[in-house]
C-alpha positions as CSV (number, residue, x, y, z in Angstrom):
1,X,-37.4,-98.0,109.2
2,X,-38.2,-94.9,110.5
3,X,-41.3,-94.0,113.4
4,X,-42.8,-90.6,112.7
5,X,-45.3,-88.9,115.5
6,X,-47.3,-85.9,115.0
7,X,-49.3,-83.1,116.7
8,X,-52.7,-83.0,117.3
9,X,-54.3,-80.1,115.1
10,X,-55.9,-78.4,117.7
11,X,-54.7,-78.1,121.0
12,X,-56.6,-78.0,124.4
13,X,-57.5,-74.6,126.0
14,X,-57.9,-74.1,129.9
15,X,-58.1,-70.8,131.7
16,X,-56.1,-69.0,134.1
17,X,-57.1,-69.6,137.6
18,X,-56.2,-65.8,138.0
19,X,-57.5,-64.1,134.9
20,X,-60.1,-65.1,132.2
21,X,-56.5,-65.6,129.8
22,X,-57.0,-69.1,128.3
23,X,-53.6,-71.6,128.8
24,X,-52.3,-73.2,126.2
25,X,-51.4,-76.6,126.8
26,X,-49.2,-77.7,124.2
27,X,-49.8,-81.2,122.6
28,X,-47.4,-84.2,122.3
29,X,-44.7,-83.6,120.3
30,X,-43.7,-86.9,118.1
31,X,-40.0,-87.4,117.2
32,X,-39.1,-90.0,114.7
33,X,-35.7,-92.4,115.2
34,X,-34.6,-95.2,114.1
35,X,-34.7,-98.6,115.4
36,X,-30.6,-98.8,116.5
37,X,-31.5,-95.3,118.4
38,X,-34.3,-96.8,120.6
39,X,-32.5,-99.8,121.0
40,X,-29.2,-98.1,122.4
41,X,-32.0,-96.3,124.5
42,X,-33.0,-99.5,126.1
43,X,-30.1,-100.8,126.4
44,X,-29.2,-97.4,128.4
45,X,-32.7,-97.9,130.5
46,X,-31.4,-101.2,131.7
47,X,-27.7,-100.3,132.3
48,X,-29.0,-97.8,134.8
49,X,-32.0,-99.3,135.7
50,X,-29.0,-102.3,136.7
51,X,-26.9,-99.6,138.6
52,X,-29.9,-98.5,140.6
53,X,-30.6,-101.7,141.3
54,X,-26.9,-102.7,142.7
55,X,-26.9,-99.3,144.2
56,X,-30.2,-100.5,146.4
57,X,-28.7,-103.4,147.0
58,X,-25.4,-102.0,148.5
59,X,-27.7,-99.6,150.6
60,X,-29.4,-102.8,152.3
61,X,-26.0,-104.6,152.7
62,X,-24.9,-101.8,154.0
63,X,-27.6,-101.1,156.3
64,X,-27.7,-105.0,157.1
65,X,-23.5,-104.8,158.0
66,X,-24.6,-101.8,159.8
67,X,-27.4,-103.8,162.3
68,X,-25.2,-106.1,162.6
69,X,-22.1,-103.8,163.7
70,X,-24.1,-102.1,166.1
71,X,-25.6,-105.4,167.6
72,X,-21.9,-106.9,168.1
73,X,-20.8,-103.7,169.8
74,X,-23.9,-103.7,172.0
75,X,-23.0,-107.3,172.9
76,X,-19.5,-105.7,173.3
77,X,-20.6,-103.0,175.6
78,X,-23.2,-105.1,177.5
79,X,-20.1,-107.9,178.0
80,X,-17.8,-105.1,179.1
81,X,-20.4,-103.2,181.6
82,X,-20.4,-107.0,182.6
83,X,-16.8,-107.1,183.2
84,X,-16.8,-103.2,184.8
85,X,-19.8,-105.0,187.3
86,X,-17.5,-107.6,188.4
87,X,-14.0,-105.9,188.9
88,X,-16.0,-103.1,190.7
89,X,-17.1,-106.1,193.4
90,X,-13.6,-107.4,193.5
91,X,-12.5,-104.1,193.9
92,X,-15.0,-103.4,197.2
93,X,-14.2,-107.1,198.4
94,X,-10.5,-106.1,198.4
95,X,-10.8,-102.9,200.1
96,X,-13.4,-104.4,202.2
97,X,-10.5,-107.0,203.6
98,X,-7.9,-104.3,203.8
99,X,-9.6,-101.5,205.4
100,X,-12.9,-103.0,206.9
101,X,-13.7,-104.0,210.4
102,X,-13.1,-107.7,210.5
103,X,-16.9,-108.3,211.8
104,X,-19.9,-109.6,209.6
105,X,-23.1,-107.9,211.0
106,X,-26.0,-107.8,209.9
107,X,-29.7,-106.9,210.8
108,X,-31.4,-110.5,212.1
109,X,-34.6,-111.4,211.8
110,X,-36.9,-112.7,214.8
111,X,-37.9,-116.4,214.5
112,X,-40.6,-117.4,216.8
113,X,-41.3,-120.2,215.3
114,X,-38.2,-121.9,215.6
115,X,-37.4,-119.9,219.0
116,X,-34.7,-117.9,217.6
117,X,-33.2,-114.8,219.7
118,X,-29.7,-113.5,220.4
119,X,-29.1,-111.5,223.7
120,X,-27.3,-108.7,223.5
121,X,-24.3,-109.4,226.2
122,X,-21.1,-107.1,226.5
123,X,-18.4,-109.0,226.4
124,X,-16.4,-109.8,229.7
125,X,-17.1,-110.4,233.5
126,X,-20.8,-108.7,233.8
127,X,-21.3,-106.4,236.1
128,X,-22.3,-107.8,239.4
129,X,-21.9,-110.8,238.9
130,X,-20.0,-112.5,241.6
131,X,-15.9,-112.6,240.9
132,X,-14.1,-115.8,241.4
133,X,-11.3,-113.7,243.4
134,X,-7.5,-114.6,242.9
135,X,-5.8,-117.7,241.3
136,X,-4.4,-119.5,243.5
137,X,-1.1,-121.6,242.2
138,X,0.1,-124.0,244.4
139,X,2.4,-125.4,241.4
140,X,4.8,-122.5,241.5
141,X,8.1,-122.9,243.6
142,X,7.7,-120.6,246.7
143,X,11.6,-118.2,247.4
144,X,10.8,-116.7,251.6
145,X,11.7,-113.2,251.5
146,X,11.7,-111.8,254.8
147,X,12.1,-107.9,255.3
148,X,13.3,-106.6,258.3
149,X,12.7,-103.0,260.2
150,X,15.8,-101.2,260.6
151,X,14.8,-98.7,263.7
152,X,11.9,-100.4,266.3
153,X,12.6,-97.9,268.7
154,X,9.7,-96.6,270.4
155,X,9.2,-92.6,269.4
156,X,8.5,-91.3,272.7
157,X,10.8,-93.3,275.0
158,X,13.1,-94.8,272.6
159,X,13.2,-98.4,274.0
160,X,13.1,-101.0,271.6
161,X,10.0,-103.0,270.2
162,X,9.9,-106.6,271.3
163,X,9.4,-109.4,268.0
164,X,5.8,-110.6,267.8
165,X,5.4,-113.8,266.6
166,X,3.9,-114.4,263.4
167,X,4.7,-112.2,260.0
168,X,2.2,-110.5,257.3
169,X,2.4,-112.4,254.3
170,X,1.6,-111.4,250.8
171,X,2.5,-113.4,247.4
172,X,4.1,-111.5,243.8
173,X,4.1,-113.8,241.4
174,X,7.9,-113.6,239.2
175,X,9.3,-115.3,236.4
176,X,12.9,-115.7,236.1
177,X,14.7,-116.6,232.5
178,X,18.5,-116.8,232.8
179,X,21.4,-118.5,231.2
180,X,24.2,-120.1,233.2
181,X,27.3,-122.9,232.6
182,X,26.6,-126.3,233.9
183,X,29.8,-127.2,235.2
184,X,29.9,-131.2,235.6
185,X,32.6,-132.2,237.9
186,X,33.5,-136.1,237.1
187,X,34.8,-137.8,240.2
188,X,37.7,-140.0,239.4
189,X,38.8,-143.3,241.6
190,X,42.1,-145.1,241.9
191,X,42.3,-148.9,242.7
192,X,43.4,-149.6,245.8
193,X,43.9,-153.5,245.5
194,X,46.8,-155.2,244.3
195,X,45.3,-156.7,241.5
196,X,46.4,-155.8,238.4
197,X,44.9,-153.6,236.1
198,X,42.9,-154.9,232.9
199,X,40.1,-153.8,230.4
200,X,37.6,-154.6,233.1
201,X,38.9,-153.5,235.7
202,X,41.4,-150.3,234.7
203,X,43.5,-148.7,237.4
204,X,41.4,-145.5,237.0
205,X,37.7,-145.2,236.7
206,X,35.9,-141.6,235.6
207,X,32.1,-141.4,236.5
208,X,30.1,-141.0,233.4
209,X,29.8,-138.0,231.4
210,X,26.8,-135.8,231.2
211,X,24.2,-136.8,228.6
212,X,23.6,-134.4,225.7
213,X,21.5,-134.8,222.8
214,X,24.2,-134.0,220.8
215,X,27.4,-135.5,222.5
216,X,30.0,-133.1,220.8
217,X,28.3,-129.7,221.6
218,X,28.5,-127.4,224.2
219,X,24.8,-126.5,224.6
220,X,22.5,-128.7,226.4
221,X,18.5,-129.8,225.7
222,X,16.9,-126.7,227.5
223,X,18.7,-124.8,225.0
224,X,17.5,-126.8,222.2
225,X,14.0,-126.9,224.0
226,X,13.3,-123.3,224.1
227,X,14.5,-122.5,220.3
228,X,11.9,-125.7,219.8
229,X,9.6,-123.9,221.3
230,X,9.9,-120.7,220.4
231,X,10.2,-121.5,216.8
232,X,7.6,-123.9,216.2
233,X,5.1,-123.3,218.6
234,X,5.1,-119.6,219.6
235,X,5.8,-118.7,216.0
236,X,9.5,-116.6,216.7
237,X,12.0,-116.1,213.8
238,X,15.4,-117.6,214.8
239,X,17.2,-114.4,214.7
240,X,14.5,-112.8,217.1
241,X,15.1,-115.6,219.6
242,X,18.9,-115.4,218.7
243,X,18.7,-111.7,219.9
244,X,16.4,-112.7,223.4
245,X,19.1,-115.0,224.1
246,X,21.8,-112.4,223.8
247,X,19.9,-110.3,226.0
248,X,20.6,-113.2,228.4
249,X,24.3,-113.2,228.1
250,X,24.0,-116.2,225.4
251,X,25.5,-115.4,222.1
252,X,24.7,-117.8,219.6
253,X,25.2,-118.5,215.6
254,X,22.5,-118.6,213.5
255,X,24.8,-121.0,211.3
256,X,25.0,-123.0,214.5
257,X,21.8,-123.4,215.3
258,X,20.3,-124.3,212.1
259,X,23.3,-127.2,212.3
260,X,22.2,-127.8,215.7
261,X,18.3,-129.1,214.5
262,X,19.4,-130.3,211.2
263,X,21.2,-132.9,213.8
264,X,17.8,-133.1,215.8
265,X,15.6,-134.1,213.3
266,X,16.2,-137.3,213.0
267,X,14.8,-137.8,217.1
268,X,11.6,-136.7,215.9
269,X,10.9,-138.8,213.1
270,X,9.7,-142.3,214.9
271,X,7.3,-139.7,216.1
272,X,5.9,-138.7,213.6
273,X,5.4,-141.9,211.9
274,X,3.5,-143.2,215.2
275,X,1.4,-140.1,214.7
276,X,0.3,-140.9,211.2
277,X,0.0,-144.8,211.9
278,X,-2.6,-143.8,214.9
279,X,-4.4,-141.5,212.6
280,X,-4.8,-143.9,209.8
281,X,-6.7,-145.7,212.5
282,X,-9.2,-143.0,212.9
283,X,-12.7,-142.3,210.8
284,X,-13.2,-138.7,210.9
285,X,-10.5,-135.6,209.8
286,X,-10.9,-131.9,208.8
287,X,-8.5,-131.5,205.8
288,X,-7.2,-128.0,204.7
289,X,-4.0,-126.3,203.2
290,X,-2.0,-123.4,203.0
291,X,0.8,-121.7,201.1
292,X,4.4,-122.1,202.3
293,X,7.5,-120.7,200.7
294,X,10.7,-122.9,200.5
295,X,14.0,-121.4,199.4
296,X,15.4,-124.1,197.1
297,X,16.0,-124.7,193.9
298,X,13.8,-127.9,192.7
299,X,14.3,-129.7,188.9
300,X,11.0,-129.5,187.4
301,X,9.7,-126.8,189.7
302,X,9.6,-123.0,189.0
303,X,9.1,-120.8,191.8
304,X,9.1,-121.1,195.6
305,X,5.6,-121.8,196.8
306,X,5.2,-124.8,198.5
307,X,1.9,-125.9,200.4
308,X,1.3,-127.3,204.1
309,X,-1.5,-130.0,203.9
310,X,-3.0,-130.3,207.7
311,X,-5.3,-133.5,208.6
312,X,-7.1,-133.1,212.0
313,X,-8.7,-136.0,213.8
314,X,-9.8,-136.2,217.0
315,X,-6.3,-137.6,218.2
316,X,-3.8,-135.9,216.0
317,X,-2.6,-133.5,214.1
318,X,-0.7,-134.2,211.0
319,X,1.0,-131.6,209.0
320,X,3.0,-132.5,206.0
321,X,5.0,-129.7,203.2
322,X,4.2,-131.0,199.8
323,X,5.8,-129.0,196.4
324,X,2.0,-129.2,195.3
325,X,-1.4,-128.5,195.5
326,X,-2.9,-131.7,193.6
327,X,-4.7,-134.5,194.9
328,X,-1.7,-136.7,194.9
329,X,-0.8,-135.1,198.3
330,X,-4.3,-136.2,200.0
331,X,-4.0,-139.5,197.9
332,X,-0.9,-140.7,199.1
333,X,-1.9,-139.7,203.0
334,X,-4.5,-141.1,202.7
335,X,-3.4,-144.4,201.2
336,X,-3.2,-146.5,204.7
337,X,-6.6,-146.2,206.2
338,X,-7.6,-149.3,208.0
339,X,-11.6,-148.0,208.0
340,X,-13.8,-149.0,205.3
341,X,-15.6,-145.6,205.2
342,X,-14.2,-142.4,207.2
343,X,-15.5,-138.5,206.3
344,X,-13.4,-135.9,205.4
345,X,-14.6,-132.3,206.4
346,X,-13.2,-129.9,203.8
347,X,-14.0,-127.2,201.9
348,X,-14.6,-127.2,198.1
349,X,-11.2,-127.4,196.4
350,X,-11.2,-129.6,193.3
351,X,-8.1,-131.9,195.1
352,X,-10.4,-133.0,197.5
353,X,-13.4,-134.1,195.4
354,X,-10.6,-136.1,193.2
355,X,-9.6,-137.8,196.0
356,X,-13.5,-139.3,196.8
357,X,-13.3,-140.0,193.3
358,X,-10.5,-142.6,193.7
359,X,-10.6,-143.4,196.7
360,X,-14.3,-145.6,197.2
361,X,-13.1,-144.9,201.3
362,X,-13.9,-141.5,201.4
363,X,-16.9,-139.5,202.0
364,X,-16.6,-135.2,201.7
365,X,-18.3,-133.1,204.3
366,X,-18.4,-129.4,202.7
367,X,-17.9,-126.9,204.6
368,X,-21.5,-124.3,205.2
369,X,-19.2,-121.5,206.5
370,X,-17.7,-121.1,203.0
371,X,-21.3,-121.4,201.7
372,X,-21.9,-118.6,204.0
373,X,-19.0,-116.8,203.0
374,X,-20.3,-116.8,200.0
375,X,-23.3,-115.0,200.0
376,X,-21.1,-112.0,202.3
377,X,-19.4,-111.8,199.5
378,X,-21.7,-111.7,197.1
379,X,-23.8,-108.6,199.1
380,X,-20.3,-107.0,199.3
381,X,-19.3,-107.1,195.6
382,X,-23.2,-106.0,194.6
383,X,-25.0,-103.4,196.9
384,X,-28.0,-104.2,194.8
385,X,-28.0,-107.7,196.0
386,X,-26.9,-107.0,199.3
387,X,-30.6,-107.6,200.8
388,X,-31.1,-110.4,198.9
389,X,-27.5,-112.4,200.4
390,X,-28.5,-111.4,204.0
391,X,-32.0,-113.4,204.1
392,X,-29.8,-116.3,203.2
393,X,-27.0,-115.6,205.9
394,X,-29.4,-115.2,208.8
395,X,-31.3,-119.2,207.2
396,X,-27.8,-120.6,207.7
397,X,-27.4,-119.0,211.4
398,X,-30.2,-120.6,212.1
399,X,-29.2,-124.1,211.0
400,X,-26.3,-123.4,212.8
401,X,-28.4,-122.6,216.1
402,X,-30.7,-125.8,215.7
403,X,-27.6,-127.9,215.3
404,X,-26.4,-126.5,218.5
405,X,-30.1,-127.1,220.3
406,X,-29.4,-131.0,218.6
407,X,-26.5,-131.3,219.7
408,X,-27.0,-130.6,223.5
409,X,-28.9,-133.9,223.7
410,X,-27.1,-136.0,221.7
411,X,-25.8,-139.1,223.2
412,X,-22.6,-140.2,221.6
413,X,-23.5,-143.7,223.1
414,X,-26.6,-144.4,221.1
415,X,-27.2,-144.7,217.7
416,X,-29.4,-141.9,216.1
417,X,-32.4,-144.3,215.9
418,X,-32.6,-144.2,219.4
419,X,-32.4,-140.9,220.8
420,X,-34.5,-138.6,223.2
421,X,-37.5,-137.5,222.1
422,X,-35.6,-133.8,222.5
423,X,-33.1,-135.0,220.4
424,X,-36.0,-136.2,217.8
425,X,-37.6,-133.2,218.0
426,X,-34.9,-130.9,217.3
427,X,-33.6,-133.5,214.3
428,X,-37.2,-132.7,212.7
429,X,-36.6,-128.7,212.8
430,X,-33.5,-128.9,211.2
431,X,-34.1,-131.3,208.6
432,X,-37.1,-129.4,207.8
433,X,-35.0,-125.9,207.6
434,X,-32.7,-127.4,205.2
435,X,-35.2,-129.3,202.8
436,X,-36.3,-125.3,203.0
437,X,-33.4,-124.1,201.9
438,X,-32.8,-126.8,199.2
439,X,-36.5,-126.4,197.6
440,X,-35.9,-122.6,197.6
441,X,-32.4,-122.9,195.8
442,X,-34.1,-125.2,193.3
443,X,-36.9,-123.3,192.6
444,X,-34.9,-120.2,191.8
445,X,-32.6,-122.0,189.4
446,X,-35.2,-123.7,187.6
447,X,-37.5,-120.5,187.4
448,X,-33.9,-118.7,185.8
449,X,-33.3,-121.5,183.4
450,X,-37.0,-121.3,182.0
451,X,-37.0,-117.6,181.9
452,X,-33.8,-117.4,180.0
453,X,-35.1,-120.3,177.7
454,X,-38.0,-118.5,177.0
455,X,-35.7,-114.7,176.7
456,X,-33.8,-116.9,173.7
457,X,-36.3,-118.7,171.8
458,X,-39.2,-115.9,171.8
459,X,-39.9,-114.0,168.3
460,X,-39.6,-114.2,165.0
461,X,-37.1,-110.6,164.2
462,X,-33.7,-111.7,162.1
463,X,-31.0,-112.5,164.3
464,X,-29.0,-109.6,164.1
465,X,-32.2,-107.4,165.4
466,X,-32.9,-110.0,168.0
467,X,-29.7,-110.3,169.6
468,X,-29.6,-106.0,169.6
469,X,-32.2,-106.3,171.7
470,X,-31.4,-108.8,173.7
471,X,-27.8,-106.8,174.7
472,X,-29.2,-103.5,175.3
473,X,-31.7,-104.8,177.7
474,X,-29.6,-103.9,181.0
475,X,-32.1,-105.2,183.1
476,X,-32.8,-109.0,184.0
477,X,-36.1,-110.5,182.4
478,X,-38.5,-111.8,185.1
479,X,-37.4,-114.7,187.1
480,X,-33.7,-114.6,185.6
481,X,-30.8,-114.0,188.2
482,X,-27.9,-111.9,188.2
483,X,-24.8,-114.1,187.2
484,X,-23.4,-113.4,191.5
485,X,-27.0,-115.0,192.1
486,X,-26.8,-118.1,189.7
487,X,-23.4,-118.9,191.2
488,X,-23.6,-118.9,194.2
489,X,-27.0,-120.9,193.9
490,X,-25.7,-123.4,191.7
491,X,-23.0,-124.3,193.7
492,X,-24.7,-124.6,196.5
493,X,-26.9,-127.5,194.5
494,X,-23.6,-129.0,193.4
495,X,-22.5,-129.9,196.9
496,X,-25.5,-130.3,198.2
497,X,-24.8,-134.3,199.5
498,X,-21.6,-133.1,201.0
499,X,-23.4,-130.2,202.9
500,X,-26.4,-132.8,204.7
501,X,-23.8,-134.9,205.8
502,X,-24.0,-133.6,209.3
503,X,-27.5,-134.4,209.6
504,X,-27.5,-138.2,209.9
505,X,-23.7,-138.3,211.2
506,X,-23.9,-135.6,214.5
507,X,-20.1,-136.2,215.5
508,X,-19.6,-134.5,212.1
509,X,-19.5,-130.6,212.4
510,X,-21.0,-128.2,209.9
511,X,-17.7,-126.6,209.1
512,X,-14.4,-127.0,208.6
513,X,-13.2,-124.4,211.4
514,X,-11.2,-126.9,213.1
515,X,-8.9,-127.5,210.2
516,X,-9.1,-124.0,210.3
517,X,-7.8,-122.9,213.4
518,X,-5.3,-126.0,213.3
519,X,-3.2,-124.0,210.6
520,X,-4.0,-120.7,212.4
521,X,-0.4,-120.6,214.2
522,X,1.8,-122.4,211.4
523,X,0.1,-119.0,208.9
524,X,1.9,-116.9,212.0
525,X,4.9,-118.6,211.6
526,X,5.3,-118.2,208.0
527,X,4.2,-114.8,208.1
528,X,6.9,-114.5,210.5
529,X,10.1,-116.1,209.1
530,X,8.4,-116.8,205.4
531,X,8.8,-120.4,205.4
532,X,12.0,-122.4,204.9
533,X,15.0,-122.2,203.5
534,X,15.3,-125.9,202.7
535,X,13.9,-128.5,202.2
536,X,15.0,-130.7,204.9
537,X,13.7,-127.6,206.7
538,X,10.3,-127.2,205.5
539,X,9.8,-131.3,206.8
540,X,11.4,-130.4,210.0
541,X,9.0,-127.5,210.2
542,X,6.0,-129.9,209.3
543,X,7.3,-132.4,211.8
544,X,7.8,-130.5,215.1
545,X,4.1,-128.7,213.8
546,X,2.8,-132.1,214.2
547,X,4.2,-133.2,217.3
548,X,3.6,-129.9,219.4
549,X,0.0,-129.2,217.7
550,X,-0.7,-132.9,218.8
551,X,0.5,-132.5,222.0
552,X,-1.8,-129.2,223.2
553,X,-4.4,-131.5,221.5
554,X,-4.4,-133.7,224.2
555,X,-3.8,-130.8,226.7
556,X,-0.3,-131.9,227.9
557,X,1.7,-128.8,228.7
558,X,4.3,-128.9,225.5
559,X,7.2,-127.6,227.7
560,X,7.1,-130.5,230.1
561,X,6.8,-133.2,227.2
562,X,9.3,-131.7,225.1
563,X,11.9,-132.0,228.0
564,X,11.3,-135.3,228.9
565,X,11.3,-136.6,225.8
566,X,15.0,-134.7,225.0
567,X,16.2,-136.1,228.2
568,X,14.9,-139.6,227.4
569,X,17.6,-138.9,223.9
570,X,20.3,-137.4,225.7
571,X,19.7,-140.5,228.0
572,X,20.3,-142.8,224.9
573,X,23.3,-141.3,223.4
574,X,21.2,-139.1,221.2
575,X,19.0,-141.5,219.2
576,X,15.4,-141.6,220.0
577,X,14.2,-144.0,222.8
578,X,13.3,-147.3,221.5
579,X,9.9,-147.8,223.6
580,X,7.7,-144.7,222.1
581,X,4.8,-145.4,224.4
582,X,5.3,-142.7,227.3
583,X,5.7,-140.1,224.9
584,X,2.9,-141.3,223.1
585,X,-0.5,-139.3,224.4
586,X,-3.0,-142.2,223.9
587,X,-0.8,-145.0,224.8
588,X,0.5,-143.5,227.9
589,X,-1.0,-144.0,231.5
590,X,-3.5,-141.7,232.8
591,X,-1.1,-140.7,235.7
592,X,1.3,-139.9,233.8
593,X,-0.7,-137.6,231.2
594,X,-2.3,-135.9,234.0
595,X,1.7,-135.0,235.3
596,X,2.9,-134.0,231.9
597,X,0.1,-132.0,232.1
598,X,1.7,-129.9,234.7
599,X,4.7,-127.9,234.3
600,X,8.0,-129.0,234.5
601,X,9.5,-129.3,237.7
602,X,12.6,-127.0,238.5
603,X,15.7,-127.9,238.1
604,X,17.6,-130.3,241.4
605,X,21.1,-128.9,242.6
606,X,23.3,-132.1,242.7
607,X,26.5,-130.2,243.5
């Protein structure tokens, strides 16, 4: 079959837009083919009608992978300027504790209100004010020096002057530090009788030896008491006091030495377990802990760092050297508490939140000058949010200045139900300050949580599109928070409970700074001599920290204790004393603490 198509006759004429010359527009031509030609024609229209079609699709794909690669490496970019944000405020919080001033000013705001002012006062004696003149000590020893005149002749006549009674005194305080041989002279005796000699009554009798604290050495307990000393209290390496000594004409071995306490240690230890029996008897401690290296190979254990656990209380302080930082440490010291309910002041380490977990006993007190130190750090790390961190400083100042108006009339004697009406008063101000600060906190966390709800949920754009958007937006949506912001908030709503504690419990303080200042001289030591080389070491470190910590705790002067207490073992052979009580701060007699309190007396000649 065969389609045939042909031209009109006569063909349309136009003319020239230009010229009056007619255009001929030629008319449809028609071409005859057959019925397998158009069909192959079709099928041709489809084929690339089908290529075009995949070829638009590919473009979209293409376009779609395209969106879609862009949006992931905005959300890349976003993450990592993220990332960039956050090292750069490690970066200024690092420098800042290297090279900065170790002050935290800031400008403060004036508080009428709650009357609020600082005084600017130099430090120091102020100037004329009156001076208390110059110490007297009647405690020292007193050596008479008398200096004499060689020539009291008279200038003009020469004749000699005649003494006057009386002298011009003046004091000069000295200290004298030397080393010398005790040279003990035993008197022997003879019997005289004619009876004869037997195991009771020999034919020779020797008075008793001197007593040492450890009978086969040559060095006796002052020795022993300043490396004590020196060591564990003023926070000397052993080869530094090694070298004083020498300077002293004393020439010691390390190697004997570190024999020497190894030997010790064992007078110390019905001492420290008195000191952690009397504190399990206690209801309130400040808790912290610190690095400390030890020098030993352990199974199970890689590395060196150990940690020293302190527990304050108002009578003692107990150190302890544990391998680990878990909350088995503060679990098993605190296993023996014969309160029903005590308080722990601490800071916000997970240990000590496992603890009141497990143990029903326990109640946390956080810690509002890590809170604090929070919000420096935040206005360190961002500059932008620097403004913002220092309103927040200057609220906790001032709960820190109407807990100190509270405090002043506070009666320890009286429950809190029935205090002064000043007392009342100032109670009021500061519960109101902190149900500000807790409403504030809220109401910024639940504004960002609504506001980022709302960023996420808003719009109808395809995902891809929608999260573009979303991670090129550098700036925060209204009511969202910077992620510094939101953490610092949010924890302070976590530990909320732990932070009012204070307020219905005044004996408790707002801050762990006790525990604080308790570790402040073992950190010396280790920074010092680095910690131990043993373990037997590292417990004698956290034993003598105890018991010379403890004893400036009670104000005894540590010199005087120490030596009576080493006298009291040299007395017994070199075992500790079986009756603990006049070594014992709280179980000893006021007379006596208020003598150990002095220092010790010199030392009697008996020659």
């Amino acid at each position: 079959m065969e389609l045939s198509h042909s031209s009109s006759p006569s063909a349309p004429q136009l003319l020239h837009p230009l010229g009056g010359f007619p255009i001929v527009v030629p008319a449809l031509n028609l071409v005859s083919i057959t019925q397998k030609e158009l069909t192959q024609l079709k099928l041709a229209a489809n084929y690339w009608k089908a290529l075009h079609q995949r070829a638009c699709d590919r473009a979209a794909l293409l376009k779609k992978t395209i969106e879609e690669n862009n949006a992931r490496a905005c959300e890349r970019e976003t993450l990592l300027q993220k990332k960039i944000e956050l090292k750069e405020g490690q970066i200024r919080d690092l420098r800042h504790r290297l090279f900065a001033k170790k002050n935290e000013s800031s400008k403060k705001r004036k508080v009428t209100e709650l009357q609020y002012s600082r005084t600017t006062r130099l430090r120091g004696q102020q100037r004329g004010s009156r001076s208390h003149g110059r110490t007297q000590r009647p405690e020292l020893a007193v050596i008479e020096e008398h200096h004499e005149l060689q020539n009291t002749c008279c200038t003009h006549c020469g004749l000699q002057y005649s003494e006057f009674p009386g002298a011009e005194n003046s004091e000069i305080v000295e200290i004298e530090v030397k080393a010398y041989r005790r040279k003990v002279l035993r008197k022997r005796y003879m019997k005289s009788c004619s009876c004869p000699p037997s195991k009771d009554s020999p034919q020779f009798i020797v008075a008793p030896p001197a007593a040492k604290i450890i009978p086969k050495s040559p060095y006796g307990s002052s020795i022993w008491m300043y490396i004590l000393l020196a060591k564990f209290l003023y926070a000397q390496p052993l080869h530094r006091i090694l070298r004083e000594l020498s300077g002293f004409g004393l020439s010691i071995s390390s190697g004997t030495v570190t024999g020497g306490l190894q030997k010790i240690a064992a007078l110390f230890e019905p001492l420290q377990a008195a000191l952690y029996e009397h504190q399990m008897s206690e209801s309130l401690f400040h808790n912290d802990e610190s690095r400390w290296e030890v020098y030993e190979e352990v199974d199970g254990k890689v590395g060196h760092r150990w940690y020293l656990w302190v527990s304050k209380s108002a009578d003692v302080i107990h150190y302890q050297i544990a391998p680990t930082r878990s909350a088995a440490v503060p679990l098993a010291h605190f296993s023996e508490l014969e309160q029903d309910k005590v308080i722990v002041v601490c800071d916000r380490f997970s240990s000590y939140k496992k603890l009141a977990r497990l143990n029903d006993a326990i109640i946390l007190a956080f810690c509002w000058a890590h809170v604090r130190r929070d919000f420096l750090d935040l206005a360190l790390k961002f500059p932008t949010l620097e403004k913002w961190a220092l309103v927040w400083v200057e609220d906790i100042g001032i709960l820190y200045q109407l807990n100190y108006q509270r405090l002043t009339h506070w009666d320890e004697n009286f429950p809190l139900t029935r205090q002064s009406v000043l007392f009342d008063q100032a109670q009021i101000q500061l519960a109101d300050q902190l149900q500000l600060i807790n409403e504030r906190c809220a109401q910024l966390l639940l504004v960002h949580q609504a506001a980022t709800t709302c960023s996420e949920t808003t719009g109808k754009r395809s995902s891809a599109k929608k999260r573009a958007d979303e991670t090129n937006s550098s700036v925060l949506q209204p009511g969202q928070l910077h992620e510094g912001q939101r953490s610092v908030l949010t924890s302070l709503q976590n530990h909320w409970h732990g932070l009012i504690i204070f307020l219905t419990s005044p004996k408790v303080q707002m801050d762990n700074n006790s525990a604080e200042r308790a570790i402040r001289n073992p950190v010396i030591g280790r920074k010092n001599y680095y910690g131990s080389g043993s373990i037997w070491s590292a417990e004698f470190t956290a034993m003598m920290f105890s018991l010379l910590q403890t004893i400036e705790l009670w104000k005894l002067n540590p010199r005087h204790w120490l030596q009576e207490y080493l006298t009291a073992c040299a007395e017994q052979g070199g075992t500790a004393p079986a009756d603990l009580t006049p070594f014992l701060p709280w179980s000893m007699s006021e007379d006596r603490r208020r003598q150990l309190a002095k220092p010790p007396p010199g030392r009697q000649n008996t020659s």
